[in-house]
C-alpha positions as CSV (number, residue, x, y, z in Angstrom):
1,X,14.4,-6.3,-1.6
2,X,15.2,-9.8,-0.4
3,X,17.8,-8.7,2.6
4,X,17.3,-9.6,5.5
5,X,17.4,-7.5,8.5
6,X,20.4,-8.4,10.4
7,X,18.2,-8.1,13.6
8,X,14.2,-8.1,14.8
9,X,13.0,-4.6,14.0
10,X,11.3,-4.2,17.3
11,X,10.1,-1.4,19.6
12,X,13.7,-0.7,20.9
13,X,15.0,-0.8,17.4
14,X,12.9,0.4,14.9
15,X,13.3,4.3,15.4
16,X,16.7,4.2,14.8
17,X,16.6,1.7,11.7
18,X,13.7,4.5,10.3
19,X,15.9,7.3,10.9
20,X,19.1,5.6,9.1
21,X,16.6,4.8,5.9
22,X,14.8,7.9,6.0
23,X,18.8,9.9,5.7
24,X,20.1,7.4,3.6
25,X,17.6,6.4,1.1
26,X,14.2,8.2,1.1
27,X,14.8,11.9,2.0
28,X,17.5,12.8,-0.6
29,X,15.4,11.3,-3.5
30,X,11.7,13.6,-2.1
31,X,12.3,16.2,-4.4
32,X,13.4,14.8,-7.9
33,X,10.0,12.0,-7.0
34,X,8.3,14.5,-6.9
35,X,9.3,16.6,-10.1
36,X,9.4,13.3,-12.0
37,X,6.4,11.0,-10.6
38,X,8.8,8.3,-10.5
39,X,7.7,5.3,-8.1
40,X,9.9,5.3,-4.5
41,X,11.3,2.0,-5.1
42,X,14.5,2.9,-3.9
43,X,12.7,3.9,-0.4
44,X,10.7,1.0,-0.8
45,X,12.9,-1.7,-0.8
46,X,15.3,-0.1,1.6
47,X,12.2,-0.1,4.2
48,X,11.9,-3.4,3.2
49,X,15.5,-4.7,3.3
50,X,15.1,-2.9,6.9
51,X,12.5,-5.1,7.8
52,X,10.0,-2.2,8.0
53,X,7.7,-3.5,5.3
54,X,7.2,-6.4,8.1
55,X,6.4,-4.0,11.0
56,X,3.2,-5.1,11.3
57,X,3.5,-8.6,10.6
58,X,3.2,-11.6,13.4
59,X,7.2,-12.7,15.0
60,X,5.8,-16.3,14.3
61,X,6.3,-15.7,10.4
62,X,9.4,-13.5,11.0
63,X,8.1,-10.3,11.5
64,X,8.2,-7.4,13.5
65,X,4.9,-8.1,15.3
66,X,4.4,-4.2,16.3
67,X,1.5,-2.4,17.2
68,X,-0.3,0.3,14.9
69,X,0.9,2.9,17.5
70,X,4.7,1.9,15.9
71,X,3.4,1.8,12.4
72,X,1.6,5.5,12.8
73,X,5.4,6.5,13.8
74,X,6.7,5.7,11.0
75,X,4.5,7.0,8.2
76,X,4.6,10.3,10.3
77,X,8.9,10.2,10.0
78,X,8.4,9.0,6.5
79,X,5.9,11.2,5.8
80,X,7.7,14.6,6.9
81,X,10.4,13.7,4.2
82,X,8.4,12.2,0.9
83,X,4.8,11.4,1.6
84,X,4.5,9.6,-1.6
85,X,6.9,7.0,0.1
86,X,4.3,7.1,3.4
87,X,1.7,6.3,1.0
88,X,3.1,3.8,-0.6
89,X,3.5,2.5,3.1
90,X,0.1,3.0,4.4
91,X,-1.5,1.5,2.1
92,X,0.7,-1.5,2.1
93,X,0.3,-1.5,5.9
94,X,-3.9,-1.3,5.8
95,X,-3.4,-4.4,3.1
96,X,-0.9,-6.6,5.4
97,X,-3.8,-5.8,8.2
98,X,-6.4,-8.1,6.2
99,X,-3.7,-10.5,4.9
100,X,-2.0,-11.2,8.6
101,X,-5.7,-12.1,9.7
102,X,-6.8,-14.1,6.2
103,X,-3.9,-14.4,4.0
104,X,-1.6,-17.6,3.0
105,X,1.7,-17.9,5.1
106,X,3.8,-18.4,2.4
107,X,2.8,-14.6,1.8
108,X,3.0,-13.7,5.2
109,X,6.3,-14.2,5.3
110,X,7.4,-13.1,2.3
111,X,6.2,-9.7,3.8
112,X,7.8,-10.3,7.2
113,X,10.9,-10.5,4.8
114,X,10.1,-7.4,3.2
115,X,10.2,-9.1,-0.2
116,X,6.5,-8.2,-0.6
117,X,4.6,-5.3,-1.1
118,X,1.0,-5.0,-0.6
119,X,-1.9,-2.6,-1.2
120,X,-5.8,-2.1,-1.6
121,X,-7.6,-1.8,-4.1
122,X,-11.0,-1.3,-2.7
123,X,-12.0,2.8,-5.4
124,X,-14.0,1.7,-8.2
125,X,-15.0,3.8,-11.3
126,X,-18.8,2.6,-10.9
127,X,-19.2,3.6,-7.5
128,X,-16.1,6.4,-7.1
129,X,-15.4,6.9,-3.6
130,X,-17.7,4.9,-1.9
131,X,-15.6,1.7,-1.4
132,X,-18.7,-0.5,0.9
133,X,-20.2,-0.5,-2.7
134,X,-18.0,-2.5,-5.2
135,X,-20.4,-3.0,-8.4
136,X,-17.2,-5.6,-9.8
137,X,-17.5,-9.4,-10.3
138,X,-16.5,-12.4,-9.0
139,X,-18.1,-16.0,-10.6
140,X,-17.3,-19.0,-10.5
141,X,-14.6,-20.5,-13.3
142,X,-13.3,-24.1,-14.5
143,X,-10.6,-26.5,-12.8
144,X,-7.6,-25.3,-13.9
145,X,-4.9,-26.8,-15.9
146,X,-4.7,-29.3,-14.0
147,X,-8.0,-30.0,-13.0
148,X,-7.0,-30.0,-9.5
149,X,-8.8,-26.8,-8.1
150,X,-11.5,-24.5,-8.5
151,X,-10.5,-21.0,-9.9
152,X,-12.7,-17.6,-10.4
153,X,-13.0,-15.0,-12.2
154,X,-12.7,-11.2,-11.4
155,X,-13.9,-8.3,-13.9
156,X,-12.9,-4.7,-12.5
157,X,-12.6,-1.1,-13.0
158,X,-11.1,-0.2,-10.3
159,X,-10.8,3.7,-10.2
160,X,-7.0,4.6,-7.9
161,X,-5.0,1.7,-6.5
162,X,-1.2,3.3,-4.9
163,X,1.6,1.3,-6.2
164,X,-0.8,0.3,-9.6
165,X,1.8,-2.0,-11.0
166,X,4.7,-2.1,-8.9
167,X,2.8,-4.0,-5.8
168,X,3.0,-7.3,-5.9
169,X,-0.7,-8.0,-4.4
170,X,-3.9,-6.1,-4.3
171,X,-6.2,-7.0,-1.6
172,X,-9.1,-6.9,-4.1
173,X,-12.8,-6.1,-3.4
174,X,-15.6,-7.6,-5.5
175,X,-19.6,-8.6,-5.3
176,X,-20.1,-11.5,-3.6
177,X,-19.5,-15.1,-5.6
178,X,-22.4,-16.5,-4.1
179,X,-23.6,-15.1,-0.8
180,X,-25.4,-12.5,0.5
181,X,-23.4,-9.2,1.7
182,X,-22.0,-6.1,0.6
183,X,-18.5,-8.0,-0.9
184,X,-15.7,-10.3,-1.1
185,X,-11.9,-9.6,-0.5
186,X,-9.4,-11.4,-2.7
187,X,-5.4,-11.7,-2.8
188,X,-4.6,-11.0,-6.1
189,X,-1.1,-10.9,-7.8
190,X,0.0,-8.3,-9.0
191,X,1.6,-9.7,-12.1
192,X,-2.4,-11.7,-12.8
193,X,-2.8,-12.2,-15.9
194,X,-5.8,-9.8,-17.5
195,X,-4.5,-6.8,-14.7
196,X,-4.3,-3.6,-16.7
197,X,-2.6,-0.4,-15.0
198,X,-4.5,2.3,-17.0
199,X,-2.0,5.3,-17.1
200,X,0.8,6.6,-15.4
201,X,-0.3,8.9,-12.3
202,X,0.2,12.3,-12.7
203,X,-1.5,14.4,-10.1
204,X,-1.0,17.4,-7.8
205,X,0.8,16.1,-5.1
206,X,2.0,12.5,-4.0
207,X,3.4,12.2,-7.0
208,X,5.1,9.4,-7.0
209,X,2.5,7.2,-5.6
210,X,1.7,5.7,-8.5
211,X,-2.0,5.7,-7.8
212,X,-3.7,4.5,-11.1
213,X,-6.9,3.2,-12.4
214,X,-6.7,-0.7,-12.7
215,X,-8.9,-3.4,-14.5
216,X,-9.2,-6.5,-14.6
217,X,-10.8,-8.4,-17.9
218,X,-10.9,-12.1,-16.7
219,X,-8.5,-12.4,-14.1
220,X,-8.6,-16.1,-13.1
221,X,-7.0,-16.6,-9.4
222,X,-8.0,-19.9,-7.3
223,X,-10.9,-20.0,-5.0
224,X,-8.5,-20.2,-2.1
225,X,-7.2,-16.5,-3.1
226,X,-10.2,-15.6,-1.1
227,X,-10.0,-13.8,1.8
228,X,-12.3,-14.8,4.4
229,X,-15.6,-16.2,4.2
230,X,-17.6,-15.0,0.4
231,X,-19.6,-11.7,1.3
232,X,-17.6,-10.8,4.7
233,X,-15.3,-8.8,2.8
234,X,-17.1,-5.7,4.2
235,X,-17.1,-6.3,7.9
236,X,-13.3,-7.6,7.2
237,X,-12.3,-4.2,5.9
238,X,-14.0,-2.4,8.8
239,X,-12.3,-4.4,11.3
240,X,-8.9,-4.5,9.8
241,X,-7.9,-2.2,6.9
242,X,-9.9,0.6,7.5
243,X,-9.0,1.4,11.0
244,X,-5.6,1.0,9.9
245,X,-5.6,3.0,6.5
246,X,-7.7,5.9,8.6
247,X,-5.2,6.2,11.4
248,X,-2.2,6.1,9.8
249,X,-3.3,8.3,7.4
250,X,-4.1,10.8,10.2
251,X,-0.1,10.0,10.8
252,X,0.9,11.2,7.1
253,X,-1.2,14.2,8.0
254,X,0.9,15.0,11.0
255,X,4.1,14.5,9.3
256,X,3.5,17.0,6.6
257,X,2.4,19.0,9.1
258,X,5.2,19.2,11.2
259,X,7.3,19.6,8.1
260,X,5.5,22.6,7.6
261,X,6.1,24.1,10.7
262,X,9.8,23.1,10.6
263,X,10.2,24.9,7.9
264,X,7.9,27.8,8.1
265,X,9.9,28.6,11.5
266,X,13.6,27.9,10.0
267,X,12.6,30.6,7.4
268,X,11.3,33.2,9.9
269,X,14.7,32.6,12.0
270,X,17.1,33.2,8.4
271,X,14.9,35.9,6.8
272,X,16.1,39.2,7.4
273,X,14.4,42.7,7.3
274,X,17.5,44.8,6.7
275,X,15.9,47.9,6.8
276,X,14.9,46.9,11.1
277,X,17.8,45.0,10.9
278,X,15.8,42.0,12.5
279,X,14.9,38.6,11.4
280,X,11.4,38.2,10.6
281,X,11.6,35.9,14.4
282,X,11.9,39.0,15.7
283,X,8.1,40.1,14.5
284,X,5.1,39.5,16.7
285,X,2.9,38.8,14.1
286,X,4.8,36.4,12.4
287,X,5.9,34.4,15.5
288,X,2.0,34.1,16.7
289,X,1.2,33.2,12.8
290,X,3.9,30.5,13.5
291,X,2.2,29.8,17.3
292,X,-1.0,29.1,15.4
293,X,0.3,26.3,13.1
294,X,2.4,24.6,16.2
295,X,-1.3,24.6,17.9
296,X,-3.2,23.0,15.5
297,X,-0.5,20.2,14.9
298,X,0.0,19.5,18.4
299,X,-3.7,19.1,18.3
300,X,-3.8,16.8,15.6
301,X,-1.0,14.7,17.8
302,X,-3.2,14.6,21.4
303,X,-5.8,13.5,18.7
304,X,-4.3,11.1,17.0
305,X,-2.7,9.5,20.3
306,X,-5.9,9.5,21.8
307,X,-7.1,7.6,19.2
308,X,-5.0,4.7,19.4
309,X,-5.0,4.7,22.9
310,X,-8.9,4.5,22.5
311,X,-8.1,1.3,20.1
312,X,-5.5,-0.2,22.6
313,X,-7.9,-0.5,25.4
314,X,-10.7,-1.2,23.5
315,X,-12.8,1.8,24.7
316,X,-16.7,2.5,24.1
317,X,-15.4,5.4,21.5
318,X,-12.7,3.8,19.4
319,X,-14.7,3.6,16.7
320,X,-15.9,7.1,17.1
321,X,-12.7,8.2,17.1
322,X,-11.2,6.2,14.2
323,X,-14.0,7.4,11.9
324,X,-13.1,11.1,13.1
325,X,-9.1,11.0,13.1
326,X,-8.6,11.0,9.3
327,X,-10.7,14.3,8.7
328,X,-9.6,15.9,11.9
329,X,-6.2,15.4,10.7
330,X,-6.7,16.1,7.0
331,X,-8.4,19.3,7.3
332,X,-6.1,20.7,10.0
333,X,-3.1,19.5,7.4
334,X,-5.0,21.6,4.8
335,X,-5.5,24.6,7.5
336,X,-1.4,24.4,8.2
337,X,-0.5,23.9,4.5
338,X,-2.2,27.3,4.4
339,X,-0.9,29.0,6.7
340,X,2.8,28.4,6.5
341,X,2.3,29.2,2.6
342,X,1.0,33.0,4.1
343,X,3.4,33.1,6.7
344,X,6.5,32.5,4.4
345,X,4.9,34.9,1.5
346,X,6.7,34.2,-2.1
347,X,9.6,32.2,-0.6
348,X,6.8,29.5,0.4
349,X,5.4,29.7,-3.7
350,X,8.9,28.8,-5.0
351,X,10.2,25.2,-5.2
352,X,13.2,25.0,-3.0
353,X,12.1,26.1,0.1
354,X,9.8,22.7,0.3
355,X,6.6,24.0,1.1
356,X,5.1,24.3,-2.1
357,X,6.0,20.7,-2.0
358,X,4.6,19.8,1.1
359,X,1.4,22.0,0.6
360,X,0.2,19.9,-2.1
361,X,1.0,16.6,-0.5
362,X,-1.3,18.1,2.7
363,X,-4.3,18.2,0.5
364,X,-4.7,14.6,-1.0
365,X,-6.3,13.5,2.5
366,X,-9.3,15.4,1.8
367,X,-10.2,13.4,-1.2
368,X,-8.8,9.7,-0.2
369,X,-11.7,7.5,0.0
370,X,-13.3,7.8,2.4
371,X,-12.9,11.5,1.7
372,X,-13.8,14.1,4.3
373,X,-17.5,14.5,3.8
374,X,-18.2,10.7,4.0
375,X,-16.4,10.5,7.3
376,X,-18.8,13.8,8.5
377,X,-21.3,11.7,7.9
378,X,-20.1,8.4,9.4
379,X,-19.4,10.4,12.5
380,X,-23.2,11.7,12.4
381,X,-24.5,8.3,11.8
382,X,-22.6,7.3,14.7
383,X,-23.7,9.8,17.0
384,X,-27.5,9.2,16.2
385,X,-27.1,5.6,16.4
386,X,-27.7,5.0,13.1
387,X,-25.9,2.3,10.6
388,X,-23.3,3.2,8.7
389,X,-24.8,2.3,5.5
390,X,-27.5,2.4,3.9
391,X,-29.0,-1.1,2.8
392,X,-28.3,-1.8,-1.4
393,X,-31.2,-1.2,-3.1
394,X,-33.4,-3.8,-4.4
């Protein structure tokens, strides 16, 4: 990273900056990322030397100052090309969300800069999925060095964080230091001393995410690494990094799927049945097998644009809608991963025609905290007018 972008990446501008880096840099690397695991740093720090890593960021520390509708563009463009790189993306996007409203500017604009990336780490091995529930600590430590300010100490197991060693901060969830509430967020460096990445990642699809199990065994940062007020952390994350990290996930899930139907429909319109001498186009059942995947995306898109229009506004259902875009979106990706894997028959099970690919990314959203069945039940809560979670127990 560390170039500058020759211009403001803004709303004019930033489409055709994307496509440039998406041709240039992330697409033609997709494939061997994937067969390897390797992290996307190549596609990382060209988004950031782009000024993309500072989409979100605010013009007065040099960034892009866009609005989550812009950032949901470009994991989707990302996405349909290496969704490993979109991770890596969203996650550093959710992060910047919480660190533009409580994070140090020095920070800030290293991010506006795109010499900084970001991500949560929120998944914990004592509570799995269920990230409003951090069983980690935070307590007070000693003056440090220099006996000049307060420090404290973090002990973790956190159970996935994306770019597990190559981020360089974690917005870090822990129990409260001292108050009441569900947790505390931190800003912790990704180079801390006592951070251990467990193992490489090595998993069915978004592979080169680098999503790893993390600890931390006395990792000393100072007291003003905190991230709002001690035992906010919770309705932080709701305000800020979840509605980001669920919408723009819904975004990945669109871009996968209209990867898949790209490609589904570019193999019906070269595939040939010599024997009819007709391309398998020319079939009625495979073009309304095809229909059926462009209708579901395009439903996932009026969803997903409704969504942020519902956050824009500030309407009575945007959080209805936030808590119901990720699993609309994730089990419709599932649904079209499917599909295009029937529709295109043993071509679609073999590596080079990208879907096998692509099907795998599509079903990671299912299982992404919070996973499908915790949003169902979110949703419910929602609709009975019911909290969304349950007290701790005494």
């Amino acid at each position: 990273m560390g170039i500058a972008p020759e211009f403001p990446v803004t709303a004019t501008r930033y489409e055709s900056v994307l496509s440039a880096v998406i041709e240039r840099s992330i697409g033609p690397q997709a494939a061997e990322i994937d067969r390897t695991g390797a992290f996307p740093g190549d596609g990382v720090q060209a988004l950031g030397d782009a000024g993309l890593l500072g989409l979100l960021s605010a013009p007065n520390v040099g960034g892009g100052g866009e609005s989550l509708a812009a950032a949901a563009q470009v994991i989707e463009a990302v996405g349909g090309r290496c969704a490993s790189t979109a991770t890596v993306m969203l996650m550093h996007y959710a992060a910047v969300a919480v660190i533009e409203a409580y994070g140090p500017q020095d920070i800030r604009r290293l991010i506006a800069r795109g010499d900084h990336l970001s991500s949560l780490a929120f998944s914990e091995v004592g509570s799995r999925s269920h990230f409003w529930a951090p069983v980690s600590t935070a307590t007070s430590g000693a003056k440090d060095a220099e006996d000049t300010e307060d420090t404290v100490q973090l002990d973790a197991r956190k159970s996935w964080v994306t770019s597990a060693g190559h981020a360089d901060s974690y917005v870090w969830s822990s129990q409260p230091l001292a108050s009441d509430g569900a947790m505390t967020l931190w800003l912790v460096p990704g180079k801390a001393a006592g951070l251990r990445v467990a193992a490489k990642f090595d998993g069915l699809g978004l592979r080169g995410n680098a999503s790893s199990p993390v600890s931390a065994a006395g990792v000393m940062v100072p007291a003003g690494a905190r991230l709002g007020d001690d035992g906010a952390g919770l309705d932080i994350a709701m305000a800020t990094a979840l509605p980001t990290f669920l919408v723009l996930n819904a975004a990945l899930s669109l871009g996968i799927m209209e990867a898949l139907v790209t490609e589904a429909g570019a193999h019906l319109a070269r595939s040939r049945l010599q024997h009819l001498d007709q391309t398998l186009a020319e079939q009625p059942v495979s073009r309304a097998a095809l229909a059926r995947l462009r209708i579901r995306t395009d439903g996932v898109r009026a969803f997903l644009r409704d969504t942020l229009a519902a956050l824009s506004t500030g309407r009575d259902d945007a959080t209805l809608r936030v808590l119901e875009v990720k699993a609309v979106a994730a089990e419709a990706a599932a649904e079209v991963a499917d599909g295009a894997l029937r529709l295109c028959g043993g071509a679609a099970f073999r590596k080079e025609l990208g879907i096998e690919r692509l099907f795998r990314d599509a079903l990671a959203a299912r299982v992404m905290a919070p996973t499908t069945e915790a949003l169902h039940d979110f949703v419910g809560r929602t609709c009975l007018g019911l909290p969304l979670f349950d007290p701790p127990r005494a």
